[in-house]
C-alpha positions, 0 to 999 in steps of 0.5 A, spaced: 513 500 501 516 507 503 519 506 510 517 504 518 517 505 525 520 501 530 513 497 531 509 499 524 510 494 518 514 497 511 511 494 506 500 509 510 476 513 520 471 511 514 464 512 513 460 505 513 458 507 506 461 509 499 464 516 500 467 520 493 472 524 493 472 531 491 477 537 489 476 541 497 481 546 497 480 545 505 487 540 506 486 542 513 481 539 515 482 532 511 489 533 515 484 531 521 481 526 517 485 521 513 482 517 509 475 520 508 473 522 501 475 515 499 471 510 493 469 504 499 465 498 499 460 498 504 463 497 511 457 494 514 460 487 514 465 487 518 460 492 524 456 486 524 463 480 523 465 486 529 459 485 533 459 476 534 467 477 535 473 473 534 472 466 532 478 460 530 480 459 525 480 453 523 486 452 520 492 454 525 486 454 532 488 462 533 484 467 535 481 472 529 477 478 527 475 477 520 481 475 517 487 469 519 493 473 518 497 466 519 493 463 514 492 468 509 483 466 509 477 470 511 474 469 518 466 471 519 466 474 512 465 470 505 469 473 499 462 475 496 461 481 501 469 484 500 471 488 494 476 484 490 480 489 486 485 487 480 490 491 479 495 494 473 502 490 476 503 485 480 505 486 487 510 481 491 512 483 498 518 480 501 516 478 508 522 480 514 521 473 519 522 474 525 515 480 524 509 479 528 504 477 522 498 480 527 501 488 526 503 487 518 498 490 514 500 487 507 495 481 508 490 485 507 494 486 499 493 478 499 485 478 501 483 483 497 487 482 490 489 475 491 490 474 483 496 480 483 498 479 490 504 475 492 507 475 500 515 471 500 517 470 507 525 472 506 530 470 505 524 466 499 526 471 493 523 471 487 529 470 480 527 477 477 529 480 471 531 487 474 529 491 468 521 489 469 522 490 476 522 496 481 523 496 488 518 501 493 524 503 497 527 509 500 535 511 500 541 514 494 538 513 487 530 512 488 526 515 483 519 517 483 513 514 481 513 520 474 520 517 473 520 510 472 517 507 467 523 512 463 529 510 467 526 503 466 527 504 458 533 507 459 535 501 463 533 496 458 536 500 450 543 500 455 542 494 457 545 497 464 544 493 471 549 497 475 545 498 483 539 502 483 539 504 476 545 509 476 546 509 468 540 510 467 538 515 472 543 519 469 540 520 463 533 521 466 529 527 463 523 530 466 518 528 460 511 526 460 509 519 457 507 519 450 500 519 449 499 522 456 491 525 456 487 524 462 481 519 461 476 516 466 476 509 464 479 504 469 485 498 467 480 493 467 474 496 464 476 497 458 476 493 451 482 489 450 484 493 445 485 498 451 488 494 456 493 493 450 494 500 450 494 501 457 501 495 458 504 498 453 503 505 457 507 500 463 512 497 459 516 494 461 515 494 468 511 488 470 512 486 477 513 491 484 516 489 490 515 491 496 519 490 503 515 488 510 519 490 515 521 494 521 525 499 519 530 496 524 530 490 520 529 492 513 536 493 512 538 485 511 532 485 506 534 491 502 541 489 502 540 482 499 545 481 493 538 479 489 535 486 489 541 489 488 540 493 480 534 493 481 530 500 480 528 503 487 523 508 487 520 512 493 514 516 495 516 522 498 510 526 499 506 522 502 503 522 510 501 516 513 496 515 518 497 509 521 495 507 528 501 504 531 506 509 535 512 511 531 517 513 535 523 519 533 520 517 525 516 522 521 510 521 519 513 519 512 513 512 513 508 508 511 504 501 513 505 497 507 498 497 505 499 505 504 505 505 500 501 499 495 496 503 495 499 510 494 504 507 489 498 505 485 495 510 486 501 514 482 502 509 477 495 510 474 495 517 474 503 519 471 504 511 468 497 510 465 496 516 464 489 517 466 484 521 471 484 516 478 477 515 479 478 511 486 480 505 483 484 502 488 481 505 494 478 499 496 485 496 498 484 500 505 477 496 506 480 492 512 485 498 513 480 505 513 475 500 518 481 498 523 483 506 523 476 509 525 475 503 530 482 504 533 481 513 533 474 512 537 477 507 542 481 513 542 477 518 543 472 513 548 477 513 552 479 520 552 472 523 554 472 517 560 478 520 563 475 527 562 469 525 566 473 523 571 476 529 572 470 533 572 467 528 577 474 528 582 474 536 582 466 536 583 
C-alpha cells in the first residue's frame, strides 16, 4: 500500500497477449500508456467471460464478472486459464470494514497468488514478530525498498522495537546487499540451493503488510497499537494509473494491487538482488484487463459526444 483517494482502495490498457518490456528512453509516450510493456498472460479469457456477462455466484447469490470479491472464487473462469504466480514473501492485507469490496483491488492479490496471500478484515490482526515484518505505508520514519532489509538487521542485533524502527533508522547507511549481481533467474525457478540463497538474501523479512482502505479511514488501522514498532516502508516514486477519481490527492497513491506489485517489484530488484525479468507482471492480469475496458469506455464515450457536436453544429 502506498496511500489512497477518497473512493480508491490503498492496499497503481494491455494488449490481449504477452507484451515484453523494453528499455525505450521515450518516458512520455509510456506516461500515456501505463501498464504497456508488461509480462501478461493472455487476456483472450476474460473478452470471452466479458462476452457471456455477469453471472451469480453461487455462493453469496451476487451478480460477478470473472470474480466473486465476496466470495474470493472465480466466476466464468477456471484457475487453469488464469496465471498463478508465487511470490518471494508473503502478502497479508488488513481489510478496513466499512469498505465496499467491489472497489478494492486486493482480491486480485488473493485469486492470482493464493498460496502467499492472506486478506484479514480489521480489527482481525495477525500476532507478528515486528523484526520480520514491514508495513507498505507512508508517513514519519518509512524507509524505502533499498533500505529495509538493513534497518531490519539493525533492528533485529539491537533488539530495538521502538515505532517505525526509529533506533535502527538512525544507523541506517546506504549500502548495497552483499553479494548484489544482477542475474536473470526468478525466485522460483532455481534449485533449492538457489532458493536457499535467495531467503538468505530477504532475511529476516518474512511477511509484508498491506492496509486496504480509503485514505480517509486508513488512520484507525495504521494507528493500531498492534502495528506499531513495526518497520514502515514507502514508495515514493511510483504513479498510479487507477480508473477511480482521486479527488485533491496526487497521482502517488496507489490501489493496493499496484503497491503489491511495485513493493515486489522493488524487492526483486534491490533485496534479491536480480535482473527483474517480469516476474510479477501477472498480479495486473484482472487489474491491466479492467483499465483497458474502462480507458475504451472512456474513450467511446468521448467520440460519441464529439459526434454530436458536429451533428447539432451541421
Amino acid at each position: 500500500m502506498s496511500s489512497l483517494d477518497q473512493h480508491q482502495h490503498l492496499h497503481p490498457s494491455c494488449p490481449d497477449k504477452t507484451t515484453v518490456s523494453s528499455d525505450s528512453s521515450d518516458t512520455r509516450e509510456l506516461a500515456k500508456k501505463p501498464l504497456q510493456g508488461l509480462k501478461l498472460a493472455s487476456h483472450a479469457v476474460l473478452e470471452k467471460a466479458k462476452e457471456r456477462g455477469r453471472l451469480i455466484c453461487s455462493k453469496c447469490g451476487g451478480s460477478r464478472m470473472f470474480f466473486c470479491y465476496t466470495c474470493c472464487s472465480l466466476l466464468g473462469v477456471s484457475h487453469q486459464e488464469i496465471p498463478v504466480i508465487k511470490l518471494p514473501v508473503k502478502i497479508d492485507i488488513i481489510k478496513h470494514p466499512n469498505e465496499t469490496d467491489g472497489k478494492s483491488t486486493a482480491i486480485h492479490a488473493k485469486i492470482l497468488a493464493p498460496s502467499d496471500v492472506n486478506i484479514y478484515t480489521y480489527p482481525c490482526i495477525p500476532d507478528y514478530e515486528k523484526n520480520k515484518v514491514v508495513l507498505v505505508f507512508p508517513g514519519p520514519g518509512a524507509v524505502s525498498v533499498l533500505d529495509m532489509i538493513q534497518c531490519l538487521h539493525d533492528m533485529t542485533d539491537s533488539r530495538s522495537h521502538g515505532p517505525s524502527g526509529e533506533l535502527c533508522i538512525k544507523r541506517l547507511k546506504r549500502e548495497e546487499v552483499t553479494g548484489a549481481t544482477d542475474t536473470a533467474d526468478s525466485p522460483g525457478s532455481g534449485t533449492p540451493d538457489e532458493s536457499k540463497g535467495l531467503e538468505s538474501r530477504a532475511y529476516p523479512l518474512q511477511r509484508v503488510v498491506f492496509i486496504d482502505s480509503t485514505w480517509n479511514q486508513t488512520n484507525k488501522i495504521s494507528t493500531d497499537e498492534r502495528l506499531q514498532g513495526i518497520l514502515r516502508v514507502e514508495l515514493k516514486t511510483r504513479k498510479t494509473c487507477f480508473w477511480r477519481s482521486q479527488r485533491g490527492k496526487p497521482d502517488t497513491y496507489l490501489a493496493t494491487i499496484e503497491a503489491i506489485y511495485y513493493f515486489l517489484k522493488d524487492f526483486h530488484k534491490h533485496c534479491l538482488a536480480q535482473e527483474y525479468n517480469g516476474e510479477y507482471d501477472n498480479l495486473l492480469f484482472f487489474y491491466s484487463y479492467l483499465h483497458s475496458v474502462v480507458n475504451k469506455s472512456k474513450q467511446e464515450k468521448k467520440d460519441q459526444l464529439e459526434n454530436e457536436k458536429e451533428e447539432k453544429a451541421v
